[in-house]
C-alpha positions as CSV (number, residue, x, y, z in Angstrom):
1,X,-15.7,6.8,-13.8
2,X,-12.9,4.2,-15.4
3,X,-12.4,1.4,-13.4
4,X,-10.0,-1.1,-13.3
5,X,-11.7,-3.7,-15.6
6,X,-12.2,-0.3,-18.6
7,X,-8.3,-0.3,-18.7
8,X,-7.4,-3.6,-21.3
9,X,-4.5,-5.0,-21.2
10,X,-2.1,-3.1,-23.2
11,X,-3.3,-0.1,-20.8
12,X,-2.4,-2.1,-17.9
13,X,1.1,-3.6,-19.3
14,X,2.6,0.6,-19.8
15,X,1.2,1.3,-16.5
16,X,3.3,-1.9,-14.8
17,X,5.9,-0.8,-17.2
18,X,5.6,3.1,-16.2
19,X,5.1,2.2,-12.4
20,X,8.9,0.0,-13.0
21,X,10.4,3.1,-14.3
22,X,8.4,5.6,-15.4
23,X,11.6,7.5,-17.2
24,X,11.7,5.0,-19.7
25,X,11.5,5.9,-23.2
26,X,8.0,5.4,-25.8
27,X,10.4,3.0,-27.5
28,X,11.6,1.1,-24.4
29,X,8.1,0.3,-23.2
30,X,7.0,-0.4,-26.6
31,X,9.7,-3.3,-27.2
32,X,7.9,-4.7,-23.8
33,X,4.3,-4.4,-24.2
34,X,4.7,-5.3,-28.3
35,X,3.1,-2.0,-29.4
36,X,4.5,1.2,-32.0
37,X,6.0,3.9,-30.0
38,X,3.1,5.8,-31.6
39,X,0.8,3.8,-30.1
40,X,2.2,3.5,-26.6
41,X,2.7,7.9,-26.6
42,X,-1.2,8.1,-27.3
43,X,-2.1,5.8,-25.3
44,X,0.0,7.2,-22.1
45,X,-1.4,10.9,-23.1
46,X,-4.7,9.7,-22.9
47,X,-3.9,7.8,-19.6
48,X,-3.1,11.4,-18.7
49,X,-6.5,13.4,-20.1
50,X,-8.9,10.7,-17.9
51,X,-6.6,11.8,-14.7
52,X,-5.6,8.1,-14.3
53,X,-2.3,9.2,-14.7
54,X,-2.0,12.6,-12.5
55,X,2.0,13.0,-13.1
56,X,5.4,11.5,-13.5
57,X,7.1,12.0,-10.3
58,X,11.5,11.7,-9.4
59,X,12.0,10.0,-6.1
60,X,14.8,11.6,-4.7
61,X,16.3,10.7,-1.3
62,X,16.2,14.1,0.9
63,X,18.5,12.9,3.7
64,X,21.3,12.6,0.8
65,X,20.4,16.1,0.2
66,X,21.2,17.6,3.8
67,X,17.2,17.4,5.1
68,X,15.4,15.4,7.6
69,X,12.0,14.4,6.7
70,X,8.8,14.4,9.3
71,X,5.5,13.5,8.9
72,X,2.9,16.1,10.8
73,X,-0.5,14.9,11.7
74,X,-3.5,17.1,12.0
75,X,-7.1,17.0,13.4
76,X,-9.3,20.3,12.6
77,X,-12.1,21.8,14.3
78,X,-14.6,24.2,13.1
79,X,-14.0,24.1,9.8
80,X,-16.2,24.8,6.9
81,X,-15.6,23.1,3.4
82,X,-14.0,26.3,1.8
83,X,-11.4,26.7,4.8
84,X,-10.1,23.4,4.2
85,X,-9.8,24.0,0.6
86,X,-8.0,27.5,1.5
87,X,-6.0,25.9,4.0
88,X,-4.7,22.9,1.6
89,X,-3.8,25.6,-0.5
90,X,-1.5,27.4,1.4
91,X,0.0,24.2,3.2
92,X,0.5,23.2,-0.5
93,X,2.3,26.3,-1.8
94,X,4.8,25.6,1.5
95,X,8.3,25.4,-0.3
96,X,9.2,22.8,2.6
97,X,6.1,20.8,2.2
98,X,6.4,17.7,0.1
99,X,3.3,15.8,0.8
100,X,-0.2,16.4,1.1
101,X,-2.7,14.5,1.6
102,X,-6.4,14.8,3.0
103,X,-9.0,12.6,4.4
104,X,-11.2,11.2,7.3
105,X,-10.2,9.0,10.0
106,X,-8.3,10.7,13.4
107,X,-6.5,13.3,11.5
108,X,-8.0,15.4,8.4
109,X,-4.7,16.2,7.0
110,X,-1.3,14.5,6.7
111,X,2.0,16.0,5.3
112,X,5.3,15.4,5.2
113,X,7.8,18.3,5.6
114,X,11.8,18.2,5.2
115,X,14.0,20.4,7.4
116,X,17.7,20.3,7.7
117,X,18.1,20.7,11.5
118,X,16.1,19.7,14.3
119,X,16.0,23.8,15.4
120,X,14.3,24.7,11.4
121,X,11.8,21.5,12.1
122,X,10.7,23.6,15.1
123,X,10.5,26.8,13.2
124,X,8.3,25.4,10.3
125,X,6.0,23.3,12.5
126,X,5.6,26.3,14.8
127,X,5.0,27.9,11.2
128,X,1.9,25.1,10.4
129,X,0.5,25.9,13.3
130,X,0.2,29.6,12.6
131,X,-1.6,28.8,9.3
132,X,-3.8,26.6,10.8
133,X,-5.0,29.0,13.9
134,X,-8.0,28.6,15.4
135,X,-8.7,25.6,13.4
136,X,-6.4,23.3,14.4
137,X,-7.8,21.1,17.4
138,X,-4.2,18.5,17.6
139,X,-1.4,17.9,16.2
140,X,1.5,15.4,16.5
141,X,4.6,14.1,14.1
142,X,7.0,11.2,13.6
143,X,10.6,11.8,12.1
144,X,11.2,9.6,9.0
145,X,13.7,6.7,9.5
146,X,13.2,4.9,5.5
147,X,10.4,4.0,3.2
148,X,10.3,1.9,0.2
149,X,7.7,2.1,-3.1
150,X,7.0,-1.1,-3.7
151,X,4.4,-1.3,-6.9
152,X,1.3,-0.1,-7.7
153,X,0.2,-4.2,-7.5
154,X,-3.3,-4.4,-8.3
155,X,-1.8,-3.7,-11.9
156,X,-0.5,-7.2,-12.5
157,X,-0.9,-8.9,-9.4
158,X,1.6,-11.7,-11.4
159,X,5.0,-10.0,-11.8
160,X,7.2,-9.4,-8.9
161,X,7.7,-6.5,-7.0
162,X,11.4,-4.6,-7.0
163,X,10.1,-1.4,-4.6
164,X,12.7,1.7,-4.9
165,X,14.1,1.9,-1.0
166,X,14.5,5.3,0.6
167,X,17.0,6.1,3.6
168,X,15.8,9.5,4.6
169,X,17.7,10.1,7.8
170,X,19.9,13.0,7.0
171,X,23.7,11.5,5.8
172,X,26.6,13.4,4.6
173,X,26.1,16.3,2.2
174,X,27.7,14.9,-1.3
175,X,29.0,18.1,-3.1
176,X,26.5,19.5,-5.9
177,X,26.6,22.1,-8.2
178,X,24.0,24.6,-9.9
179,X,23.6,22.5,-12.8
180,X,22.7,19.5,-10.6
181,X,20.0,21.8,-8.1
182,X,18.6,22.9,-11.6
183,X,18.4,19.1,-12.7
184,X,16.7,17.9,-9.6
185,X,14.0,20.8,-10.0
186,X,13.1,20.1,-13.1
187,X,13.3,16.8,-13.4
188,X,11.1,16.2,-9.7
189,X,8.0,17.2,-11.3
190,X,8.6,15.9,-14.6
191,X,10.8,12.3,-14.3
192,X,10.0,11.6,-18.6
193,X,11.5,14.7,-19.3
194,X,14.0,14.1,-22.4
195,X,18.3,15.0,-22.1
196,X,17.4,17.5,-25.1
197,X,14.4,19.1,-22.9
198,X,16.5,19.0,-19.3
199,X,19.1,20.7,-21.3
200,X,17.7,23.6,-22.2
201,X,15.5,24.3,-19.2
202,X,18.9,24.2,-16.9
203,X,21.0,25.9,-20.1
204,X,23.2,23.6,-20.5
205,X,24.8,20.8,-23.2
206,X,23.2,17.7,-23.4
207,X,26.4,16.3,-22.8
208,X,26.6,18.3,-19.3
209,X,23.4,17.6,-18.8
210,X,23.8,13.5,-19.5
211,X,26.6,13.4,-17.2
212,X,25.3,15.4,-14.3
213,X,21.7,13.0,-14.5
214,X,23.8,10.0,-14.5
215,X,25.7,10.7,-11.2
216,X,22.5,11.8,-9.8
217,X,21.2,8.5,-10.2
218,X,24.3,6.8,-8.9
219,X,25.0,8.7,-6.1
220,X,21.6,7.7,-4.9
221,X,20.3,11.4,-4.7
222,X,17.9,10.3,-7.9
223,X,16.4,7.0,-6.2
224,X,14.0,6.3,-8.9
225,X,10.9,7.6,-11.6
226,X,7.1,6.7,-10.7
227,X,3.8,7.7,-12.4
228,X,0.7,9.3,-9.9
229,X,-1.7,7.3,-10.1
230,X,-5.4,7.9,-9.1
231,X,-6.3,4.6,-7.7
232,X,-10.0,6.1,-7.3
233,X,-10.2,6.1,-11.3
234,X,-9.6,2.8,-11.3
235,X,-12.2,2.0,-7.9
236,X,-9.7,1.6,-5.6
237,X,-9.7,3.4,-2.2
238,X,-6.7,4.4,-0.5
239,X,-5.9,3.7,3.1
240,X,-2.7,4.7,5.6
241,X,-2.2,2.1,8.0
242,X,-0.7,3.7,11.1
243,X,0.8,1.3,13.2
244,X,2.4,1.2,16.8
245,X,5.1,-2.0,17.8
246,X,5.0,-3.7,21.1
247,X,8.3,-4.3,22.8
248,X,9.4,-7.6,20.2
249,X,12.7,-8.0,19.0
250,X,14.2,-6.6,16.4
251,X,14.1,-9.9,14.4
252,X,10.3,-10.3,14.9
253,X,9.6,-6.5,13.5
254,X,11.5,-6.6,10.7
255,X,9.8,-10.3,9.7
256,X,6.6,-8.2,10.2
257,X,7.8,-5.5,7.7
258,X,8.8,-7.8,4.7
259,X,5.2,-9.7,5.1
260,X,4.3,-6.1,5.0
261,X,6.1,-5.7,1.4
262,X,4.9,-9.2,0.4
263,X,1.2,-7.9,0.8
264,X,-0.8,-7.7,-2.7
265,X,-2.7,-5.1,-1.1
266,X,0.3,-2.9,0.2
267,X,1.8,-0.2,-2.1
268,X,4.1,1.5,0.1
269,X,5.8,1.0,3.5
270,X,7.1,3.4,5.5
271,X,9.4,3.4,9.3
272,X,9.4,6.6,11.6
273,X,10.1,7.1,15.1
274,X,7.5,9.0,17.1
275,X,3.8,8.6,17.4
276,X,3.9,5.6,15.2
277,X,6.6,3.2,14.2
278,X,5.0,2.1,10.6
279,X,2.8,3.2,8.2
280,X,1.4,1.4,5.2
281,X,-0.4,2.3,1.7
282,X,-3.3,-0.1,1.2
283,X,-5.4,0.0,-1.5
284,X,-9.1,-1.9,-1.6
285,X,-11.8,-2.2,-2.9
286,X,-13.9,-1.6,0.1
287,X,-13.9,-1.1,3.4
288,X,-14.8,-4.7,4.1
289,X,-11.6,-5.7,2.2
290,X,-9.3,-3.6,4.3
291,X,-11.3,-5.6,7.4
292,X,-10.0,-8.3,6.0
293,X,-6.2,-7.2,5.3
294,X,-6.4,-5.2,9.1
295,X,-7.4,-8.6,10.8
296,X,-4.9,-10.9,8.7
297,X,-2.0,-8.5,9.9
298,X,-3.5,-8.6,13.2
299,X,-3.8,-12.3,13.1
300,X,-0.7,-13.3,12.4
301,X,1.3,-10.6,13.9
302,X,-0.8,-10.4,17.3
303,X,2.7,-10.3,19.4
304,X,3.5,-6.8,17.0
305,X,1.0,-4.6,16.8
306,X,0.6,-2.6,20.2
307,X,-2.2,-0.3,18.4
308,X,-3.2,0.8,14.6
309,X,-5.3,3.8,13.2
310,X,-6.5,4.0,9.8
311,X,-6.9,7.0,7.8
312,X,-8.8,7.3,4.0
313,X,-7.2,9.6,1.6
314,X,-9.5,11.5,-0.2
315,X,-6.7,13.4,-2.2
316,X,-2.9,13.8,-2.7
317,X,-2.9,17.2,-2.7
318,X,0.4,17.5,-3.5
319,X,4.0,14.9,-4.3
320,X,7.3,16.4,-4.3
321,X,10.5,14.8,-3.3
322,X,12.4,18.5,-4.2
323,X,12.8,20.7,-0.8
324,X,12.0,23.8,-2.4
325,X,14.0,25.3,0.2
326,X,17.2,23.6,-1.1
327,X,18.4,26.2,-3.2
328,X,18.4,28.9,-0.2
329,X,18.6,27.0,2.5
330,X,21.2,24.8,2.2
331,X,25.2,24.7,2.5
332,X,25.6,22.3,-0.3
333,X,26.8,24.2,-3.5
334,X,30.5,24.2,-4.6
């Protein structure tokens, strides 16, 4: 298995570059890292072959789109290997499922669902736990208040950190079209996609199709481009963070948060309202090291932390900021 120290430098200098803004052209990245745009291509297709790359991913902000977002936590019981697997599956193939993740700690599986009223949220949960049956043993869910990628840092633990802030509590509907629904698809699953290839998978100019990407992007519906990475590849392990606050003031909390995006060892933090108020991406190398980042939070924000839960991912099973039930199940079209 690659590890961190079997990627050189040129390897790690397009991932930093890629994990910036992972729509940026061959020939952008290669006037930064000082390599052909030949040379940079290959070397991000091979990222992709060893699964260090896993995809190029749109962050798009679903409350801008008319939906609410919600994580749902869930414990299992009685269940063999293969009825995980077949139940990841079908939670995966959920159009209203954007995230999916599994692992060990309280809950087996995490995911994060988007829903456009708080009546549909009921439907669709009621609709997880039909899937689930017999073997789900708990359940419980937080709504989604705003998150913010910050880097992928243990790539150049150096360079500073400009994270791509989400507010995913559901805002006025801005007016969209066909061609933009058919934009946001395609480019959700595939953010390096070129105007000349976005083009002809929605059927339209690349002029059209220029000027509908650009609004996107400044209307804040298109909040960003980031690779997947497999931190395993590269020995890290990945751990959620679930934290609960004590009654401090609001001051206090949000001092606690921006330590939180300070943190070398924190990728990714994230505010709800529910059965937790925070949760955070850490990746290690061990379990000892996230000891050590779990007692330094602890340490110094004593007064904050009420209670915490941690939760190893052993896959993202799934990454998609597109409601697949957007096209249906929305009033936003013209």
């Amino acid at each position: 298995m690659p590890k961190i120290n079997e990627i050189d430098e040129k390897d790690r200098k397009i991932l930093t570059e890629l994990d910036k803004n992972a729509r940026q052209t061959d020939s952008d990245i290669a006037k930064k890292v000082g390599l052909s745009k030949q040379v940079v291509n290959y070397r991000i297709q091979k990222l992709l072959e060893r699964g260090i790359v896993r995809n190029f991913y749109s962050v798009l902000n679903a409350g801008k789109l008319g939906f609410n977002s919600y994580y749902v936590f869930l414990q299992l019981q009685k269940t063999s290997n293969q009825e995980e697997k077949e139940l990841l599956s079908r939670l995966k193939n959920l159009d209203y499922v954007g995230w999916l993740v599994s692992g060990i700690g309280r809950w087996d599986i995490i995911l994060l669902l988007y829903a456009n009223s708080i009546l549909n949220f009921d439907r669709l949960l009621s609709n997880i736990m039909e899937i689930c049956g017999s073997h789900l043993h708990e359940y419980n869910f937080t709504a989604l208040i705003s998150s913010e990628h910050i880097s992928y840092k243990f790539l150049a633990e150096t360079r500073s950190f400009q994270g791509i802030k989400q507010t995913e509590e559901k805002t006025e509907i801005p007016k969209l079209d066909k061609a933009d629904i058919s934009i946001l698809r395609a480019i959700s699953q595939n953010s390096r996609a070129s105007i000349i290839e976005l083009s002809k998978n929605i059927n339209e100019t690349i002029q059209i199709t220029r000027y509908h990407l650009k609004n996107l992007i400044s209307q804040k519906i298109i909040e960003g481009f980031k690779p997947q990475i497999d931190a395993k590849k590269l020995d890290y392990q990945w751990n959620l963070l679930l934290l609960q606050f004590s009654s401090v003031g609001e001051k206090r909390k949000n001092e606690f948060i921006n330590f939180c995006k300070e943190h070398k060892k924190i990728y990714y933090v994230t505010n709800t309202i529910g059965l937790y108020n925070l949760m955070l991406d850490v990746y290690v190398r061990s379990n000892e090291e996230f000891k050590e980042v779990l007692l330094g939070l602890k340490e110094k924000y004593s007064d904050v932390i009420k209670s915490y839960e941690s939760f190893i991912v052993f896959d993202e099973h799934k990454i998609n900021y597109f409601p697949g039930a957007l096209e249906i199940k929305s009033n936003i079209f013209k």
